[in-house]
C-alpha atoms as an extended CHARMM CRD file, in Angstrom:
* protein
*
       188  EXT
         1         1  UNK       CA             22.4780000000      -81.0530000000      -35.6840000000  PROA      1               0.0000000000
         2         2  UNK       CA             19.0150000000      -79.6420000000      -35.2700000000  PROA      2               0.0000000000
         3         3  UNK       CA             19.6950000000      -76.3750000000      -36.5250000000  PROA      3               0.0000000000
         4         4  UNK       CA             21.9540000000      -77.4480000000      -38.6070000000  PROA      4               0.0000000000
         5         5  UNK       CA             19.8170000000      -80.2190000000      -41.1540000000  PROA      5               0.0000000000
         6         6  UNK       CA             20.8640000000      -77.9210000000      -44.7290000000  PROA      6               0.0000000000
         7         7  UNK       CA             23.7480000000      -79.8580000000      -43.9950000000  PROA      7               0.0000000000
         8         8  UNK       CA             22.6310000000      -83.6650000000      -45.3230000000  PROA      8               0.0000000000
         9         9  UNK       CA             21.3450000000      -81.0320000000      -48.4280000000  PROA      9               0.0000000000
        10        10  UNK       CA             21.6040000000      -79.3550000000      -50.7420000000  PROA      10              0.0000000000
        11        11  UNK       CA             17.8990000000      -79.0460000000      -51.2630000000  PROA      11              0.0000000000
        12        12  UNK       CA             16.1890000000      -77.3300000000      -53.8330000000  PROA      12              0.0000000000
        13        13  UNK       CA             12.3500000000      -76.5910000000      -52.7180000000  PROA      13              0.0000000000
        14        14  UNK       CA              9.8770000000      -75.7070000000      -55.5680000000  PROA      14              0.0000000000
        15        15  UNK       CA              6.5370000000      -75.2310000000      -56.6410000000  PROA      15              0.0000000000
        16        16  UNK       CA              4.8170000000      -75.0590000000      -59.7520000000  PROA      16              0.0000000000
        17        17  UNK       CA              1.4440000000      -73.3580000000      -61.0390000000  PROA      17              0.0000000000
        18        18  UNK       CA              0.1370000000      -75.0150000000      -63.9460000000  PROA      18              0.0000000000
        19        19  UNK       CA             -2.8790000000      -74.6440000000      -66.6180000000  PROA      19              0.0000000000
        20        20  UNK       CA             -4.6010000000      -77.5850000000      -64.8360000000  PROA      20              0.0000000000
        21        21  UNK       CA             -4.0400000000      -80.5050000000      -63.2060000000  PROA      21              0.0000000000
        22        22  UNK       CA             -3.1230000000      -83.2610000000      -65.7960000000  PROA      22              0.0000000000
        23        23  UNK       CA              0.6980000000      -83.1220000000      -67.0070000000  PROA      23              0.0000000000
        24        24  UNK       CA             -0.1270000000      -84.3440000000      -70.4210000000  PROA      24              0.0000000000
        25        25  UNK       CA             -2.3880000000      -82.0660000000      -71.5470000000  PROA      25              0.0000000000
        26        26  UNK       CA             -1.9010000000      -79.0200000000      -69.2050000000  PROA      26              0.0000000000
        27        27  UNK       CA              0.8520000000      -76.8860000000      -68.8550000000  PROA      27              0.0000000000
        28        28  UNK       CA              3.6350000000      -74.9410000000      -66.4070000000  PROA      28              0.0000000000
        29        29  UNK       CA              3.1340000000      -71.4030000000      -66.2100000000  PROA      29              0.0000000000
        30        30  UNK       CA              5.3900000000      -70.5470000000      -63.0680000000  PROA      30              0.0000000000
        31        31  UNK       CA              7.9900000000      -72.3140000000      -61.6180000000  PROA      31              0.0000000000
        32        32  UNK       CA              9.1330000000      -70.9070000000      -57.9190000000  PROA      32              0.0000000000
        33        33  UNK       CA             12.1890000000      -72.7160000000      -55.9810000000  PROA      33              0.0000000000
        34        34  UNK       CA             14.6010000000      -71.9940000000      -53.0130000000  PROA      34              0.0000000000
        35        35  UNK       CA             17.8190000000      -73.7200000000      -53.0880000000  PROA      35              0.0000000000
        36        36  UNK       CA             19.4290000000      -74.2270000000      -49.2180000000  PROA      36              0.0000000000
        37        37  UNK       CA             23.2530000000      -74.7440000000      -49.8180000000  PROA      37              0.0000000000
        38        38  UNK       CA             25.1090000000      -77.2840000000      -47.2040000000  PROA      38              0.0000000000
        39        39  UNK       CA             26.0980000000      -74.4490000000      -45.9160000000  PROA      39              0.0000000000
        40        40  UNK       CA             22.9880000000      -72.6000000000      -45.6020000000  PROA      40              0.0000000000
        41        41  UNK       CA             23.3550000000      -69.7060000000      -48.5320000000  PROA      41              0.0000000000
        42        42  UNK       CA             19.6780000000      -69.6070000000      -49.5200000000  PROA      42              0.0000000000
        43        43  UNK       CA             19.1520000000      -68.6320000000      -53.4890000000  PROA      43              0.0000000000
        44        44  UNK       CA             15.7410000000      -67.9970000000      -55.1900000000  PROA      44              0.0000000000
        45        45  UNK       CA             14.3770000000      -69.0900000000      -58.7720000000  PROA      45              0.0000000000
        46        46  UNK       CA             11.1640000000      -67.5310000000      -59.5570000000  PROA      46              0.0000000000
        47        47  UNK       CA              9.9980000000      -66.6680000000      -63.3960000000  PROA      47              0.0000000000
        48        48  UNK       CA              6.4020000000      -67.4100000000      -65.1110000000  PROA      48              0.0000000000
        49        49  UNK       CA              6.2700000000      -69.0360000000      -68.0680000000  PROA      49              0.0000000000
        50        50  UNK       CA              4.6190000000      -68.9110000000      -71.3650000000  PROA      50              0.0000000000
        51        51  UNK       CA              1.9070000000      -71.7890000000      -71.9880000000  PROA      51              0.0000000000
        52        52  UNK       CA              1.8210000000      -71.0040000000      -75.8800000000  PROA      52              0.0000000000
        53        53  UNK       CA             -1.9110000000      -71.2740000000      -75.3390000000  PROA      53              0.0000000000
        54        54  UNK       CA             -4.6220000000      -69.9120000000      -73.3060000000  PROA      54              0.0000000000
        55        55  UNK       CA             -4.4320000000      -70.3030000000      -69.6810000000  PROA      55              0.0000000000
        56        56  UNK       CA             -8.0590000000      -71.6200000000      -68.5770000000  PROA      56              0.0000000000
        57        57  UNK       CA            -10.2220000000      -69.2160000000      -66.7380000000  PROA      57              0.0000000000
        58        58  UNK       CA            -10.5130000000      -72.3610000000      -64.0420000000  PROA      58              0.0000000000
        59        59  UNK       CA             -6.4940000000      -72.0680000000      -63.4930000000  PROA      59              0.0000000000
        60        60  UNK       CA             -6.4650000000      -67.9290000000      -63.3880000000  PROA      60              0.0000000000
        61        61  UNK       CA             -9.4060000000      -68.3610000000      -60.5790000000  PROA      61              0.0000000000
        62        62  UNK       CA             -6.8110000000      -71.0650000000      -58.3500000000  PROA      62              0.0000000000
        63        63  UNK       CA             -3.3710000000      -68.9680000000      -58.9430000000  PROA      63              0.0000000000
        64        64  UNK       CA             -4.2080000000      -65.3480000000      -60.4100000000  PROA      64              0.0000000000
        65        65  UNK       CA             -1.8300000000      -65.9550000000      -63.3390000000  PROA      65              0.0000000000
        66        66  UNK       CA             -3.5480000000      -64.5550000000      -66.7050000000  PROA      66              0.0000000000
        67        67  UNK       CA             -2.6730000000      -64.5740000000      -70.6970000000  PROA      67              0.0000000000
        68        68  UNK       CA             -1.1690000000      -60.8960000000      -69.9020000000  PROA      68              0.0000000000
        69        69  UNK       CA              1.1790000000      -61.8210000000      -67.5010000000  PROA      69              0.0000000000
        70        70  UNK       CA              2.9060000000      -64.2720000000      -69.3290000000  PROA      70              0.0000000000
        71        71  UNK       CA              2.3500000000      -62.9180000000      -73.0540000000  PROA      71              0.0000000000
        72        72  UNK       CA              5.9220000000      -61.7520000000      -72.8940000000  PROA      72              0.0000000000
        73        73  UNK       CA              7.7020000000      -64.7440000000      -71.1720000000  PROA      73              0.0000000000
        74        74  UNK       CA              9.8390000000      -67.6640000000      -71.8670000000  PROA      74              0.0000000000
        75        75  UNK       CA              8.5910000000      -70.5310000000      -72.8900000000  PROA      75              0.0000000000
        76        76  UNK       CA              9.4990000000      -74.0340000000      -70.9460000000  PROA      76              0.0000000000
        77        77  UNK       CA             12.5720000000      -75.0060000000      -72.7150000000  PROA      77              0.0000000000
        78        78  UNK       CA             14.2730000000      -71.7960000000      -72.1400000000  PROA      78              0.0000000000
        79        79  UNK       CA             12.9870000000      -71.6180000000      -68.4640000000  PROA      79              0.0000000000
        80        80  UNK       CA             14.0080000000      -75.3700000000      -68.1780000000  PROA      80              0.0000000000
        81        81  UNK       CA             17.7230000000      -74.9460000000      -68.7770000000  PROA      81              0.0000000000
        82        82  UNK       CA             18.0430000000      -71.8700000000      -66.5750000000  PROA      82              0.0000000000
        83        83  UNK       CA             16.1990000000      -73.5520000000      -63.4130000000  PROA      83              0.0000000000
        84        84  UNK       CA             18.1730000000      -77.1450000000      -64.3500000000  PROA      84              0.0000000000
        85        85  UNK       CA             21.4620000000      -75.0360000000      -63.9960000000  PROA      85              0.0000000000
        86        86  UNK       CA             19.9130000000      -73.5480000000      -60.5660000000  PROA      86              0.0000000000
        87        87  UNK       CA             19.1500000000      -76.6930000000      -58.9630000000  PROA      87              0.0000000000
        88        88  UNK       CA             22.1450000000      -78.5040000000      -60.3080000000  PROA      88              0.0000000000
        89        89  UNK       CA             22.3690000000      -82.0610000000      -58.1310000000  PROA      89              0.0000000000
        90        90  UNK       CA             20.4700000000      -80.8550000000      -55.3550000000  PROA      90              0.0000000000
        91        91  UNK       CA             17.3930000000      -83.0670000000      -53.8380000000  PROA      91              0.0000000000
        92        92  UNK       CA             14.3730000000      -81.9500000000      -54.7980000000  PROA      92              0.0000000000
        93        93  UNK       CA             11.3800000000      -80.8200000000      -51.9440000000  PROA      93              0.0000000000
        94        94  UNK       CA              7.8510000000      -80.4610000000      -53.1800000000  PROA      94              0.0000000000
        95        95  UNK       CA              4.7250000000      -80.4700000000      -51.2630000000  PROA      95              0.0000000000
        96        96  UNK       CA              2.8350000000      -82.9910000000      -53.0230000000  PROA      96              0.0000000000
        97        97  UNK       CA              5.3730000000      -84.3830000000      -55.1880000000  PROA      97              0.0000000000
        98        98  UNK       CA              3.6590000000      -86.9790000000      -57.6730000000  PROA      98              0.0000000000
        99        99  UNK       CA              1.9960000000      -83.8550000000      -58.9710000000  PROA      99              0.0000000000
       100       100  UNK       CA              4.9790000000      -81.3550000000      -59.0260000000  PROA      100             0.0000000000
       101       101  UNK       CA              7.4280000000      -83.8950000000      -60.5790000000  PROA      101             0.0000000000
       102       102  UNK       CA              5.0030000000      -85.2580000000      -62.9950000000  PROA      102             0.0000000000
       103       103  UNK       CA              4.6760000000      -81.9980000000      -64.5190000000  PROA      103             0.0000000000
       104       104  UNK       CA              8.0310000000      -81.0170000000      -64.6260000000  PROA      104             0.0000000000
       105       105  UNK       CA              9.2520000000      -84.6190000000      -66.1430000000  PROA      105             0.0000000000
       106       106  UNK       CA              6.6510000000      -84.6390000000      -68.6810000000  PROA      106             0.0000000000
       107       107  UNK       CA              7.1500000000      -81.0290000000      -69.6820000000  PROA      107             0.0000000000
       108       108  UNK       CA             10.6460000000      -81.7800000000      -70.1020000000  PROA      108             0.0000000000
       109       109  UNK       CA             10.1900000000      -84.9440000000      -72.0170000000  PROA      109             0.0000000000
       110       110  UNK       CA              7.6480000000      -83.0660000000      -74.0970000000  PROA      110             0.0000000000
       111       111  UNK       CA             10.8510000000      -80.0220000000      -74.6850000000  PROA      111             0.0000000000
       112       112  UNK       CA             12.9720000000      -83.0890000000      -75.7320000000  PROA      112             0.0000000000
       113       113  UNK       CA             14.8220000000      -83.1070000000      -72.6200000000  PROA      113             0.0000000000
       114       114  UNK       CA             16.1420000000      -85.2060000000      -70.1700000000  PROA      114             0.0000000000
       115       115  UNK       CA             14.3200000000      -85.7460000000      -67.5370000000  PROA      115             0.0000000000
       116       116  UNK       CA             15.3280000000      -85.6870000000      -63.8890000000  PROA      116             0.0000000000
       117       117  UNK       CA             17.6420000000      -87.7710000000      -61.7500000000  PROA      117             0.0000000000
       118       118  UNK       CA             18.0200000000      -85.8560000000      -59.0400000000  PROA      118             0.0000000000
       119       119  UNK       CA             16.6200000000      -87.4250000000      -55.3880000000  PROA      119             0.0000000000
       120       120  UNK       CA             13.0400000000      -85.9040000000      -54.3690000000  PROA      120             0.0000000000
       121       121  UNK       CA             11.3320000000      -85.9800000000      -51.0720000000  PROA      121             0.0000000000
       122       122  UNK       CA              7.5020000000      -85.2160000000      -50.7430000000  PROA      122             0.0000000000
       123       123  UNK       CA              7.4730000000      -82.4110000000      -47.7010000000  PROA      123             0.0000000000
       124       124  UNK       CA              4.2860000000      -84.4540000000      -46.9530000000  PROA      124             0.0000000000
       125       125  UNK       CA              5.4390000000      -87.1950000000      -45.6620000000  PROA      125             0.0000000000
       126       126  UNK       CA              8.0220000000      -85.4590000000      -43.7960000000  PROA      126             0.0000000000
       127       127  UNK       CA              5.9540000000      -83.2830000000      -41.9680000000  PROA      127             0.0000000000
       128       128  UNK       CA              3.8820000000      -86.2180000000      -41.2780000000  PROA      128             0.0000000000
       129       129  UNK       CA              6.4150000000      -87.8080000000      -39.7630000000  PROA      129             0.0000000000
       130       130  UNK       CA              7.6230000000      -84.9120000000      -37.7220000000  PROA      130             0.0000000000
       131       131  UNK       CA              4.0830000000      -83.7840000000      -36.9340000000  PROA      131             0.0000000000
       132       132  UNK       CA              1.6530000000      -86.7250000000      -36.5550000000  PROA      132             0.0000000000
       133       133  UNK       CA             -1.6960000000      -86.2860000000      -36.3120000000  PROA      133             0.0000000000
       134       134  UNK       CA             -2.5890000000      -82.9210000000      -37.2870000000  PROA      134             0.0000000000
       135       135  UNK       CA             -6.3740000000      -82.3430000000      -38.6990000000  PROA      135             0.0000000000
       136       136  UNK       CA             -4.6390000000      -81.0280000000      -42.2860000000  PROA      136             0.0000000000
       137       137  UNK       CA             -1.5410000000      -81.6480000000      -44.3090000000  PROA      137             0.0000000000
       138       138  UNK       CA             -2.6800000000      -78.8510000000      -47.1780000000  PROA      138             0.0000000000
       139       139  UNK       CA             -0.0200000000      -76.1990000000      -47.4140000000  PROA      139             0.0000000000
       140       140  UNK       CA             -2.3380000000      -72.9360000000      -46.2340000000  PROA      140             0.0000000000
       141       141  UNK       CA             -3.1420000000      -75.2480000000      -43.2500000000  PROA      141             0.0000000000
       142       142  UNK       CA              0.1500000000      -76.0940000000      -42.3420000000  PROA      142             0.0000000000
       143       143  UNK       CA              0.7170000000      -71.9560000000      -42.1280000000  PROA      143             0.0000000000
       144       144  UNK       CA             -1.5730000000      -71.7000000000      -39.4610000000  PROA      144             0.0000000000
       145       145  UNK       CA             -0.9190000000      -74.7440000000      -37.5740000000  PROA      145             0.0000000000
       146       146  UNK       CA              2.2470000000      -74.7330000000      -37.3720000000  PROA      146             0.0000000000
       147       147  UNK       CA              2.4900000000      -70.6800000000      -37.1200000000  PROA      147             0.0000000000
       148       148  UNK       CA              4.6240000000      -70.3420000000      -40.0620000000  PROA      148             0.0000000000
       149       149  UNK       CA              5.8740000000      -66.9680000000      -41.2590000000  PROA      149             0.0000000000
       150       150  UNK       CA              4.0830000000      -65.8410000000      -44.2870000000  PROA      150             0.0000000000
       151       151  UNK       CA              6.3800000000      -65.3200000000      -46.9210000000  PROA      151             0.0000000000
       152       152  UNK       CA              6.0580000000      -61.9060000000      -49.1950000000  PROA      152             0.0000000000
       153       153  UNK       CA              3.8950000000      -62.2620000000      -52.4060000000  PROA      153             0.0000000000
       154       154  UNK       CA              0.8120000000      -63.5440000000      -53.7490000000  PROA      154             0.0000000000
       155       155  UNK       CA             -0.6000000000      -67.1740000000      -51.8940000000  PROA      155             0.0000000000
       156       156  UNK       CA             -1.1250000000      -70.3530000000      -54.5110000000  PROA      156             0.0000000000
       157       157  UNK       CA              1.9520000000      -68.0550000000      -56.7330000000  PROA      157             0.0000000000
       158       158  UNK       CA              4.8630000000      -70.7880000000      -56.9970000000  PROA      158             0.0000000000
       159       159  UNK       CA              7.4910000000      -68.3930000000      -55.3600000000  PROA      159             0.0000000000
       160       160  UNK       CA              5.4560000000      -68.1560000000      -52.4800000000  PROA      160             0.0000000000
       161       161  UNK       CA              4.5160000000      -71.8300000000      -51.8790000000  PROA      161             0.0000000000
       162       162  UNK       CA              8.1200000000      -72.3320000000      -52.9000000000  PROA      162             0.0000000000
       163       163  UNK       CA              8.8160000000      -70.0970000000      -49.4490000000  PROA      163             0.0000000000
       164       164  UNK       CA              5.7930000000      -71.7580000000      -47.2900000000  PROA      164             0.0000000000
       165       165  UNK       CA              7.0400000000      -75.0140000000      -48.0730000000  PROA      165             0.0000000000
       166       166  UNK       CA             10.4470000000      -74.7160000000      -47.1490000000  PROA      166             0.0000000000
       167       167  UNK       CA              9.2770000000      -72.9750000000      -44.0740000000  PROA      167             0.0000000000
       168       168  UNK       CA              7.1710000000      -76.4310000000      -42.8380000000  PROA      168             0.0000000000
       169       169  UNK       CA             10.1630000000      -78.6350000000      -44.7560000000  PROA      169             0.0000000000
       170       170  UNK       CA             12.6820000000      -76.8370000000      -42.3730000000  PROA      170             0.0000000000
       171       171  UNK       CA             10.6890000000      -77.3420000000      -39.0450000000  PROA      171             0.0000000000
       172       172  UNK       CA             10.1600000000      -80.2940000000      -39.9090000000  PROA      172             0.0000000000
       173       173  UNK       CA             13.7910000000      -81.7940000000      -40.6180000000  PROA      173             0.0000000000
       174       174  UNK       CA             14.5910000000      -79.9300000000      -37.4030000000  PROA      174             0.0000000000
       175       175  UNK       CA             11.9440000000      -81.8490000000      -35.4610000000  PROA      175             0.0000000000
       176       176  UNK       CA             12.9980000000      -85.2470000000      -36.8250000000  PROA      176             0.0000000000
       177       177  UNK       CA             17.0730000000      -84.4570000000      -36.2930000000  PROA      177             0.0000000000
       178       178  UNK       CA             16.0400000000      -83.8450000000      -32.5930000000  PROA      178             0.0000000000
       179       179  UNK       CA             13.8080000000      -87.5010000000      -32.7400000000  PROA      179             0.0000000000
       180       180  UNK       CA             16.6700000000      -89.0990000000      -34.2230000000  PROA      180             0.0000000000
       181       181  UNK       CA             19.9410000000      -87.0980000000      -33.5620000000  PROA      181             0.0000000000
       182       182  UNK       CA             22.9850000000      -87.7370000000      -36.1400000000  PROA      182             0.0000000000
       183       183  UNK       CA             26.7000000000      -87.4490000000      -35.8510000000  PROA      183             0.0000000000
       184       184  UNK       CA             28.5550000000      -85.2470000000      -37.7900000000  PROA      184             0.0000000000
       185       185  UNK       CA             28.6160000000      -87.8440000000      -41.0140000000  PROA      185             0.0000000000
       186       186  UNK       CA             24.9320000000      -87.3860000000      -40.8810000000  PROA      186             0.0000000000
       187       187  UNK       CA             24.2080000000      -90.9280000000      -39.5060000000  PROA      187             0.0000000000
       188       188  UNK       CA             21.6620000000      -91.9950000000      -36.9710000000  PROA      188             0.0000000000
């Protein structure tokens, strides 16, 4: 069942870059996700988004995103109903999920929206579990810890966080099926 975990899913893991850090002042300006289907299709979302406002020199400095690159792109709501439709009922995976889904609920409250009912897990507190005891949980650590592939693209860009995080969120639901093996129902 190891090898086999996409199969309690489907999981939608995604990452967000934002203006800043608080979600009700600050803004999404890329959203990056990879959906794994139960039976293991893999499907990308990637597309920046328009902050209708300056991006803060402070955010372009964390995730290289600038007023340019997103002069000519959707804003939220219209990103919001395409990536809705892409994750459909899936469970959500973020690394560091207070922050990810605080953002995205209050941006879609804020669009007049409805916010999100869909099941979440923190790939935190996975990989803690799986993993105990290692000096650093941060995403870039994790890479080189736990010798991760490095996915194509820019680092601290959603899509590729998106990829780095399912990479440790995989290993890590493959290290706790072998801990606590299921039967085929997907029970302990």
């Amino acid at each position: 069942m190891a090898e086999s975990w996409h199969r309690l899913g489907p999981f939608t893991v995604f990452d967000l870059e934002t203006t800043g850090l608080l979600p009700s002042r600050d803004r999404i300006i890329e959203i990056g996700a990879v959906r794994v289907d139960t039976d293991g299709t893999i499907s990308r979302f990637s597309t920046l988004i328009n902050p209708a406002g300056p991006i803060p020199a402070k955010a372009t400095a964390v995730n290289g995103i600038t007023d340019a690159m997103v002069a000519d792109a959707p804003f939220f709501k219209e990103t919001a109903f395409r990536f809705l439709e892409f994750i459909g009922k899936s469970r959500l995976v973020t690394h560091n999920a207070r922050f990810d889904l605080a953002f995205l609920q209050e941006s879609l409250a804020r669009a007049g929206m409805q916010t999100l009912k869909n099941g979440a897990y923190d790939s935190i507190t996975l990989i803690r579990k799986a993993f105990p005891n290692l000096p650093s949980y941060r995403l870039q650590s994790l890479r080189t810890t736990l010798h991760l592939p490095v996915p194509e693209g820019d680092p601290h860009r959603a899509a590729f966080d998106a990829e780095l995080t399912l990479s440790a969120f995989s290993l890590a639901m493959k290290q706790l099926c072998d801990l606590y093996p299921m039967d085929e129902s997907g029970h302990a």
